[in-house]
N, CA, C and O of each residue as an XYZ file, in Angstrom:
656
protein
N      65.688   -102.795    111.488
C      65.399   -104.057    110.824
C      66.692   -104.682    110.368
O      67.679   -104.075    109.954
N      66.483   -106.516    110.558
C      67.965   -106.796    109.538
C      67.342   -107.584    108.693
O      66.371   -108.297    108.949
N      67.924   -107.458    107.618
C      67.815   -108.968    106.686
C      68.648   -109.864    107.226
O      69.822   -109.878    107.596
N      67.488   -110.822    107.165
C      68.240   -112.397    107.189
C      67.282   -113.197    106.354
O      66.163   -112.721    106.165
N      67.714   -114.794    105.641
C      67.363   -115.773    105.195
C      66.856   -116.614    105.998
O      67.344   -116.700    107.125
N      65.753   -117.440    105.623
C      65.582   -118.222    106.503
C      64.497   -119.533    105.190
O      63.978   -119.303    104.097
N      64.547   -120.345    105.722
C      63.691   -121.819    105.283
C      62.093   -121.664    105.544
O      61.788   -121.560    106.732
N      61.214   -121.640    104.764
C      59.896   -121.733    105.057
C      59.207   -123.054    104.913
O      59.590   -123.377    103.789
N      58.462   -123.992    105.318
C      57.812   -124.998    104.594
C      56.599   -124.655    103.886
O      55.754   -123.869    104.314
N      56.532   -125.451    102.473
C      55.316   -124.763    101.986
C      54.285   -126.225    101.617
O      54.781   -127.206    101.063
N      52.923   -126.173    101.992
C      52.167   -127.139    101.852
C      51.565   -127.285    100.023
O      50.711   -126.496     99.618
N      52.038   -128.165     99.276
C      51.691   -127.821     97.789
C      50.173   -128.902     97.687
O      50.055   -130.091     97.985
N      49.483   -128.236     97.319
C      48.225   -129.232     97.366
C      48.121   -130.019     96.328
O      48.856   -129.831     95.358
N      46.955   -131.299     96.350
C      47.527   -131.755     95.111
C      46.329   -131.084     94.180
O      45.376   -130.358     94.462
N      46.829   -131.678     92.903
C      45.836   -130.494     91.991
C      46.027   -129.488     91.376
O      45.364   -129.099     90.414
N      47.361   -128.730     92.082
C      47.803   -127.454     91.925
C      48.262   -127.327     90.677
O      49.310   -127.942     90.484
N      47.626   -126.451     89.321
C      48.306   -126.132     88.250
C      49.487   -124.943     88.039
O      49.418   -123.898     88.685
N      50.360   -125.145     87.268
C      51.762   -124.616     86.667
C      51.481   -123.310     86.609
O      50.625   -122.933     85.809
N      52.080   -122.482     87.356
C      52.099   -121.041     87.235
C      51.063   -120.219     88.710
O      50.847   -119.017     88.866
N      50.709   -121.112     89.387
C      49.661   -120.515     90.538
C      50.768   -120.261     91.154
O      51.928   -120.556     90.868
N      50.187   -119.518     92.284
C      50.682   -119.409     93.693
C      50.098   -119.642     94.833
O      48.933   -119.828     95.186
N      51.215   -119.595     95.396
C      50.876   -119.886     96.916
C      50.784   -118.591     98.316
O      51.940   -118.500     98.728
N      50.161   -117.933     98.871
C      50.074   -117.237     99.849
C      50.027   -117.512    101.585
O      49.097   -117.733    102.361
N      51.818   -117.350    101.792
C      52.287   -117.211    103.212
C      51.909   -115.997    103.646
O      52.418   -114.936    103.286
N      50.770   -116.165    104.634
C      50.424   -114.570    105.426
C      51.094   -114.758    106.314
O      51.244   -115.814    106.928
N      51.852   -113.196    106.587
C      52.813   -112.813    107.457
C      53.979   -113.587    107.447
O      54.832   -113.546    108.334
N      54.024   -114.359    106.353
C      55.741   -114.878    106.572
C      56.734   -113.450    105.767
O      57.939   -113.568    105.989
N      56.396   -112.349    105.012
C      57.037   -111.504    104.377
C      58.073   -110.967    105.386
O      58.388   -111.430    106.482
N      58.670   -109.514    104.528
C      59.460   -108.376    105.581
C      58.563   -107.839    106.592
O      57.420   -107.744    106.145
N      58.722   -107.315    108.241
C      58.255   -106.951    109.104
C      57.633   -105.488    108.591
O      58.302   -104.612    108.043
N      56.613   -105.436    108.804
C      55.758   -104.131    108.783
C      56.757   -103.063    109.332
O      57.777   -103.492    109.873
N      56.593   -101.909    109.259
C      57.150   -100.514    109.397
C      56.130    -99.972    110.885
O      54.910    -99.817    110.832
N      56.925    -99.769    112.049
C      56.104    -98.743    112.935
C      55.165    -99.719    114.159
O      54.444    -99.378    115.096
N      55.553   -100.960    113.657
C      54.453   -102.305    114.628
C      53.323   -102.554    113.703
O      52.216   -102.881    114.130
N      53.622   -102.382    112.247
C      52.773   -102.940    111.106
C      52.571   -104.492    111.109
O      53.689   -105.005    111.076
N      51.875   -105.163    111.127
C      52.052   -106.982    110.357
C      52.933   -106.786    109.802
O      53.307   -105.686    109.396
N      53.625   -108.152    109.623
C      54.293   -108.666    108.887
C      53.757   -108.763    107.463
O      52.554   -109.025    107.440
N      54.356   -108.616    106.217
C      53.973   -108.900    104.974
C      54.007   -110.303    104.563
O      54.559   -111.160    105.252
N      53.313   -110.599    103.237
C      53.225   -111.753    102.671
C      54.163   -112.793    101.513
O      54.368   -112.664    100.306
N      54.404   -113.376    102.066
C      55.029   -114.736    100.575
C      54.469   -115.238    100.115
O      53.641   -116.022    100.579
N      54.802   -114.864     98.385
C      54.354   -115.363     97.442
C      55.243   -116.440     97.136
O      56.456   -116.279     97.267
N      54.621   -117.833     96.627
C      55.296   -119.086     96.321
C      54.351   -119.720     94.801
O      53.387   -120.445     94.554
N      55.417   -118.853     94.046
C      55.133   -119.440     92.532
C      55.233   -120.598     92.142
O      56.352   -121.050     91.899
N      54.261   -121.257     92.006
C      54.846   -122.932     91.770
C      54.594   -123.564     90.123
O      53.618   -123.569     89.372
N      55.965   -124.061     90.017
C      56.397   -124.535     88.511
C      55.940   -126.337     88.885
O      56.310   -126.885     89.924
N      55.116   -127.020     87.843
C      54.986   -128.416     87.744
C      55.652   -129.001     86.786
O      55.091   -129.131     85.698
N      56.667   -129.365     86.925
C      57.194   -130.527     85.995
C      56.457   -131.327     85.208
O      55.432   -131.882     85.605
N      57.121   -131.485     83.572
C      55.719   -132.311     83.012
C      56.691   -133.795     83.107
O      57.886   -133.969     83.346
N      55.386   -134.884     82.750
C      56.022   -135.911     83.392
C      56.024   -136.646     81.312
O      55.070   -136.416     80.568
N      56.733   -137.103     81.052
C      56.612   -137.602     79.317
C      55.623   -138.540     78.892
O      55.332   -138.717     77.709
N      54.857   -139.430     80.322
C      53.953   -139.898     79.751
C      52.386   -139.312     79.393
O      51.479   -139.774     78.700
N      52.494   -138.294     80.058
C      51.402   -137.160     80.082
C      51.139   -136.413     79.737
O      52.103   -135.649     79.694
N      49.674   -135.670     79.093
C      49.766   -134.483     79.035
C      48.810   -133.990     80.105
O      48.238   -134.789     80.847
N      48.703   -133.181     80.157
C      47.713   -132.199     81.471
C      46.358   -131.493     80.906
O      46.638   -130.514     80.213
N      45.468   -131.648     80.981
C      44.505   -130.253     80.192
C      43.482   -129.923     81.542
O      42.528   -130.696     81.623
N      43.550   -129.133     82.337
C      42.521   -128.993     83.515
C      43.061   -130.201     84.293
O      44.154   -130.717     84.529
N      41.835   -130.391     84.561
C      41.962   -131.692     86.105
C      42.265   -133.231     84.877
O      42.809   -134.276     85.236
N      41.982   -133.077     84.104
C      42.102   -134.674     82.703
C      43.884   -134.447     82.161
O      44.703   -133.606     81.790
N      43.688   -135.874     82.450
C      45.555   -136.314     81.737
C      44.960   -137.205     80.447
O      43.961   -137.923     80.446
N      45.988   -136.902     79.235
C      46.245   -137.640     78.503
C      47.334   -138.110     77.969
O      48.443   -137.579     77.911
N      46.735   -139.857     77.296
C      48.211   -140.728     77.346
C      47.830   -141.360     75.885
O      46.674   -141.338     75.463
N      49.115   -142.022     75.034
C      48.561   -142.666     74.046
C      49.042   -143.884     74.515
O      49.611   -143.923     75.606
N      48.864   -145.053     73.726
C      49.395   -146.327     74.031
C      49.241   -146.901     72.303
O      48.286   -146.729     71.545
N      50.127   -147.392     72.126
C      50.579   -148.383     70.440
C      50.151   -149.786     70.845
O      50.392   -150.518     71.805
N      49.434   -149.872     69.752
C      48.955   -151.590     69.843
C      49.212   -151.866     67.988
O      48.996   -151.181     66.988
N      49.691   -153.031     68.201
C      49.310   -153.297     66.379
C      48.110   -153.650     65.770
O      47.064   -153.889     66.373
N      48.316   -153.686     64.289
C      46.637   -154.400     63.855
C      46.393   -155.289     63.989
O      45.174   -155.367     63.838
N      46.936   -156.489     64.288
C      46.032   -157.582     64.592
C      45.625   -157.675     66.025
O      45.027   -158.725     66.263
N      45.775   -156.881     67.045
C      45.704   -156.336     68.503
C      44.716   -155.587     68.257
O      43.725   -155.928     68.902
N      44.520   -154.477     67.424
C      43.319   -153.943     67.174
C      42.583   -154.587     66.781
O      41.684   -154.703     67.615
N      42.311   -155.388     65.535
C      41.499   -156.179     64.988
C      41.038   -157.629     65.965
O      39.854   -157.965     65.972
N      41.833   -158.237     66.576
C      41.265   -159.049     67.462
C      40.717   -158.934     68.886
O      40.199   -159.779     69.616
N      41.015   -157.490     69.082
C      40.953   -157.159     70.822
C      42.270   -157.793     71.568
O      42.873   -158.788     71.165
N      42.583   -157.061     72.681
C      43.565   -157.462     73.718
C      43.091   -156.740     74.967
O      42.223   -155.908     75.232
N      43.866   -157.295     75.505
C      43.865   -156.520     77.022
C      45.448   -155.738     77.344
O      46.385   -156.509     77.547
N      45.669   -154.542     77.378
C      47.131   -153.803     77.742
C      46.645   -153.428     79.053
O      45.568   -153.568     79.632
N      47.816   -152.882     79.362
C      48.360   -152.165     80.851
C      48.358   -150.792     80.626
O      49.135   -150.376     79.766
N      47.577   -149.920     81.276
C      47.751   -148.549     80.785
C      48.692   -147.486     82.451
O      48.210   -147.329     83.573
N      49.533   -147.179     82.129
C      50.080   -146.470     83.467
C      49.394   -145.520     83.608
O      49.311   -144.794     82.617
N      48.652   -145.123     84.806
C      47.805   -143.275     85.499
C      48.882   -142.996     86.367
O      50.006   -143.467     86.537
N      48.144   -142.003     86.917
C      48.890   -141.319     88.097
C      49.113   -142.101     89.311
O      50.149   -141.873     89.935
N      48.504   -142.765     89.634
C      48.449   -143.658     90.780
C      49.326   -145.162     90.509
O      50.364   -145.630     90.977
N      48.378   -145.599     89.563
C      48.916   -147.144     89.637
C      48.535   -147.539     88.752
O      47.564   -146.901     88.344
N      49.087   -149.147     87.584
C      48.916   -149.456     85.973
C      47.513   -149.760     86.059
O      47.319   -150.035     87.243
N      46.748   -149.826     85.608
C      44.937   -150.185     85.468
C      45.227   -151.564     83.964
O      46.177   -151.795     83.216
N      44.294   -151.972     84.080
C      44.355   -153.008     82.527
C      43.098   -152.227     81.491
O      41.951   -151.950     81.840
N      43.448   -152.098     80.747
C      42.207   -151.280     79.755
C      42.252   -152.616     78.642
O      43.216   -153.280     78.260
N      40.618   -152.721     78.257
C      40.513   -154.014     77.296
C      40.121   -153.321     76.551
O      39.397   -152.379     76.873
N      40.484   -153.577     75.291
C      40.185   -153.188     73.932
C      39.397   -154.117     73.293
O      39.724   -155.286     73.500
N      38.096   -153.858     72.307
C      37.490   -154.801     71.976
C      37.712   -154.980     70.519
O      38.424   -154.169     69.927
N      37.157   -155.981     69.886
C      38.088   -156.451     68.536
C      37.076   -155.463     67.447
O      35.849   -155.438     67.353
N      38.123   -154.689     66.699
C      37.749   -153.904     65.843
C      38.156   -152.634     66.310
O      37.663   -151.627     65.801
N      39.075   -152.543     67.301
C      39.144   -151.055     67.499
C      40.125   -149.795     66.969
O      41.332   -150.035     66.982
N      39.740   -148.613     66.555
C      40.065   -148.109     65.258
C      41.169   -147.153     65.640
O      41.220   -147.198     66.869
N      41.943   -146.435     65.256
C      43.247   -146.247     65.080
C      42.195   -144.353     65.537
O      41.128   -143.904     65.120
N      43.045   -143.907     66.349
C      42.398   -142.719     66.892
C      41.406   -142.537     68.101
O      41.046   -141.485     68.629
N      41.111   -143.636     68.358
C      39.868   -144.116     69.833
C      40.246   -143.643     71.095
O      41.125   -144.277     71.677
N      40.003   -143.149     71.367
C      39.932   -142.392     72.773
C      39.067   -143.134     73.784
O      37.844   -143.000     73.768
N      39.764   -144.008     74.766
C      39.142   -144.815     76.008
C      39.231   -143.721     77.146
O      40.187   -143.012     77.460
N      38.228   -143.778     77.561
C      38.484   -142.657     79.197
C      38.330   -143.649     80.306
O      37.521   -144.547     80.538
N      39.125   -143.293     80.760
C      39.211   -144.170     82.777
C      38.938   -142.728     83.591
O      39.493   -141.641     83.746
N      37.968   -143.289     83.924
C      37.340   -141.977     84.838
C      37.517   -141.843     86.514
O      37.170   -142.661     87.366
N      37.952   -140.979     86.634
C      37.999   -140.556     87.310
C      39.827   -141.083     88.280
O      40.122   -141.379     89.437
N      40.640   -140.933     86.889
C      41.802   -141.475     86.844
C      42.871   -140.426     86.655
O      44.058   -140.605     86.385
N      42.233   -139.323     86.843
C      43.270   -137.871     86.092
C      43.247   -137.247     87.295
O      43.058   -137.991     88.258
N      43.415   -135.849     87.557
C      44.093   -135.226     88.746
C      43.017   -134.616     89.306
O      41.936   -134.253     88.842
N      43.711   -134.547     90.840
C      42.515   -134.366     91.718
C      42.095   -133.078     91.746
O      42.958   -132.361     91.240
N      41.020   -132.385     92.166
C      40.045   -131.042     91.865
C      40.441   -129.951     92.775
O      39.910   -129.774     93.870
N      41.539   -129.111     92.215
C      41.866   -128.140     93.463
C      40.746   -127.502     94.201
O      39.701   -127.119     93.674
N      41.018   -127.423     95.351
C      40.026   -126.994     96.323
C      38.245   -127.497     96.179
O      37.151   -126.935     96.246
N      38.749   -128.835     95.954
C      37.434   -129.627     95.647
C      37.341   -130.898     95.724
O      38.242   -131.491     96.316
N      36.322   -131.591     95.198
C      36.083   -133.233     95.667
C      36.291   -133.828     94.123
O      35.951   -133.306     93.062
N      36.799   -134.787     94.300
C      36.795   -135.708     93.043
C      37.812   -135.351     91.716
O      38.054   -134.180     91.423
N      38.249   -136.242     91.122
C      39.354   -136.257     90.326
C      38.900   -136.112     88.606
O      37.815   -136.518     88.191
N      39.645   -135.648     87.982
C      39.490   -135.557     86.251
C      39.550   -137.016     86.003
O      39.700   -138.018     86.702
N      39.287   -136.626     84.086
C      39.789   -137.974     84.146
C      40.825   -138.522     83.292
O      41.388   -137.674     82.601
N      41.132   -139.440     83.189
C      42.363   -140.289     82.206
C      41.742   -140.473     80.971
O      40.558   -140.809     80.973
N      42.529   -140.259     79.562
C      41.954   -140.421     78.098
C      42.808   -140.632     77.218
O      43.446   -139.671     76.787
N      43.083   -142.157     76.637
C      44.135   -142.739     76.308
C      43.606   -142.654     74.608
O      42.613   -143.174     74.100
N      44.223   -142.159     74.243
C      44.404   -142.331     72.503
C      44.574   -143.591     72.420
O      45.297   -143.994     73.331
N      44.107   -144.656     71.496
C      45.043   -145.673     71.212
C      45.387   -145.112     69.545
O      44.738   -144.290     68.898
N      46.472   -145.771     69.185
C      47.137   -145.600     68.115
C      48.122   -146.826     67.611
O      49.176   -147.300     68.033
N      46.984   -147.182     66.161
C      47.456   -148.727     66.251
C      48.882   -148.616     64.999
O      48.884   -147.784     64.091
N      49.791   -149.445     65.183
C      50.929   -149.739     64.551
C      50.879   -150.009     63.214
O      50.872   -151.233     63.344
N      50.850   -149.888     62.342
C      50.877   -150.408     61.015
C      52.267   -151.106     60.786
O      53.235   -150.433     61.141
N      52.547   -152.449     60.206
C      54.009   -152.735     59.400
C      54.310   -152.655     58.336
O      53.792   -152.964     57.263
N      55.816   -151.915     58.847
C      56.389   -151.153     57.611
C      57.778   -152.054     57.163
O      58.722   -151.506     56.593
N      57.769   -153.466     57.492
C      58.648   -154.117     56.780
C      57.808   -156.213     56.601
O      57.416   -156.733     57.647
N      57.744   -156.672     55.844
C      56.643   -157.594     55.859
C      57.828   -158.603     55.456
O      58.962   -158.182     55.224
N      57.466   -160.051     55.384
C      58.415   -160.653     55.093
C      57.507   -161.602     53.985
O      56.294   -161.436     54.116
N      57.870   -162.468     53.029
C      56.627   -163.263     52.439
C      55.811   -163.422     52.317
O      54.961   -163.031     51.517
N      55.854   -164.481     53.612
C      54.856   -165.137     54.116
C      53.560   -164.314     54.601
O      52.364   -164.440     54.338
N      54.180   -163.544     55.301
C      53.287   -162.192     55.997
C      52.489   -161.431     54.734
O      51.333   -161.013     54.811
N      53.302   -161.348     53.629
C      52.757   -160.781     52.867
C      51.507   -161.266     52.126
O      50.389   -160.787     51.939
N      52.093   -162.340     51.795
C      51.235   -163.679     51.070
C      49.659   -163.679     51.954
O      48.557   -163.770     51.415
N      49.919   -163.556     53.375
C      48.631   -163.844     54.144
C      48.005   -162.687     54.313
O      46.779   -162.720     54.409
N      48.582   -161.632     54.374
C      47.629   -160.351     54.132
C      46.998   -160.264     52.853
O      45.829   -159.897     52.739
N      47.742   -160.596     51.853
C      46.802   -160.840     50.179
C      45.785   -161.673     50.189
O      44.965   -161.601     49.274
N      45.639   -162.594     51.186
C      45.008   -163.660     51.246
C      43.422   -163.290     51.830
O      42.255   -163.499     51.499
N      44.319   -162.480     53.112
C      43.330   -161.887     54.184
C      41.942   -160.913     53.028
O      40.724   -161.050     53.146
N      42.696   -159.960     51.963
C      42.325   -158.943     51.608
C      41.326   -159.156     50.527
O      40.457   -158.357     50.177
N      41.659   -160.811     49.852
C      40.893   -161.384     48.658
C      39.754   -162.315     49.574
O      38.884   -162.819     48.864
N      39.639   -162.610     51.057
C      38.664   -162.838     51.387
C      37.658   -161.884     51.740
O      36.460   -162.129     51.877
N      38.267   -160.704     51.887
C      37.472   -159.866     52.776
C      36.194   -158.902     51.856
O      36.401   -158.763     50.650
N      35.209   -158.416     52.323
C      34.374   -157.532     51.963
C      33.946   -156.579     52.156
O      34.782   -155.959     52.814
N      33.034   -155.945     51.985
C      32.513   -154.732     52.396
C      32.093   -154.657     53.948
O      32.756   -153.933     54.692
N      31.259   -155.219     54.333
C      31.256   -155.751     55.647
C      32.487   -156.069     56.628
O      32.096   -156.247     57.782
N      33.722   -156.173     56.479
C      34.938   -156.442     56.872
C      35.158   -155.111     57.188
O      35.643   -154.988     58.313
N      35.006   -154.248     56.696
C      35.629   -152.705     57.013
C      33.896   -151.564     57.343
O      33.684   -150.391     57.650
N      33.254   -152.481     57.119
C      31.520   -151.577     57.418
C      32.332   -150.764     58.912
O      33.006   -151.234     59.829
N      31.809   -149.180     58.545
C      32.219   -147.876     59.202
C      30.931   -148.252     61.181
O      29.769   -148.638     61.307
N      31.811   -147.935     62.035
C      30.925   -147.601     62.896
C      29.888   -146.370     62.225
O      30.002   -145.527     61.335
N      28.744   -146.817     63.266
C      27.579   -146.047     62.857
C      28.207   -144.513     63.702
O      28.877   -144.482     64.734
N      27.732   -143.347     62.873
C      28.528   -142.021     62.993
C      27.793   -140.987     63.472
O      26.594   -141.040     63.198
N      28.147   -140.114     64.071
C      27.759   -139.155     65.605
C      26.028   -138.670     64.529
O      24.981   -138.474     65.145
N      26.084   -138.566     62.994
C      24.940   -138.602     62.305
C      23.974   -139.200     62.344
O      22.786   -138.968     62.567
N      24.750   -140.263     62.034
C      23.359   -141.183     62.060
C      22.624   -142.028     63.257
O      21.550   -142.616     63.134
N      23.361   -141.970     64.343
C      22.805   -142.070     65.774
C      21.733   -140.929     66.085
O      20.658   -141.209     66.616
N      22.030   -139.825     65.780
C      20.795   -139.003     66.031
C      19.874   -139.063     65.337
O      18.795   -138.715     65.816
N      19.925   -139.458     64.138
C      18.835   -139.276     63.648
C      18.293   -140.832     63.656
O      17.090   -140.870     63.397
N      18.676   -141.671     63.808
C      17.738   -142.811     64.316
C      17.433   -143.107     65.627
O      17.127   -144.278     65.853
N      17.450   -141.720     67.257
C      17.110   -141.384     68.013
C      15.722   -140.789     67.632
O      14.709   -141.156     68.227
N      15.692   -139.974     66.749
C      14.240   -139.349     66.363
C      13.450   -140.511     65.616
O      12.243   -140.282     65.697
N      13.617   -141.226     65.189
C      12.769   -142.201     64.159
C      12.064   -143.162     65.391
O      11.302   -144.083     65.097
């Protein structure tokens, strides 16, 4: 027998999570006596990418909007894996909200159909005001009422006005 080096190509599927491997039959060292050839193992490391996180086949992303973007609704640009999508936010939306784009996250190893995308939003608060700004938020705050901040109805009380 000799050792030598040589180049293999390896097919990485997509889907493939951080730490699997890959199995080349018979690309190994030559069997002993007219044995097969043995096998390569191909450990594969995934780079994380900073706008992402990974959990299974679902990516998650946050995106910053301010409060009056929350409070009035907008429309942003959210980047996936593929390509930017527009995600609309509707007016009132609360600081912690989780939008899912389905079927926008990574595709299903050795399977059909993709995870999905789940964007935190996380709205901006300001932390330097100038007057005027100030003056109109006092303004905002001496018009406003109870009803102005009334709580979405809560994972509670949806069920139980399912039974009623």
């Amino acid at each position: 027998r000799v050792l030598e080096e040589r180049t293999l190509s390896v097919e990485i599927p997509p889907g493939i999570h951080d730490g699997q491997r890959i199995r080349l039959t018979g690309e190994g060292h030559v069997g002993t006596a007219g044995a097969r050839a043995g096998d390569v193992y191909v450990l594969v490391r995934v780079r994380q990418d900073p706008r992402f996180v990974r959990e299974g086949n679902d990516i998650f992303s946050t995106v910053d909007v301010n409060v009056t973007q929350a409070a009035l609704g907008t429309t942003i640009t959210i980047p996936t894996l593929e390509a930017d999508v527009e995600l609309e936010l509707a007016p009132g939306t609360q600081p912690g909200e989780v939008r899912v784009l389905r079927g926008r996250g990574m595709p299903v190893l050795q399977g059909f159909g993709r995870g999905d995308h789940r964007v935190l939003v996380n709205v901006l608060v300001p932390r330097v005001l100038s007057e005027e700004q100030r003056r109109l938020l006092e303004e905002f705050e001496r018009l406003s009422s109870d009803e102005t901040y009334r709580p979405d109805e809560g994972f509670f009380e949806k069920l139980k006005s399912a039974f009623r």
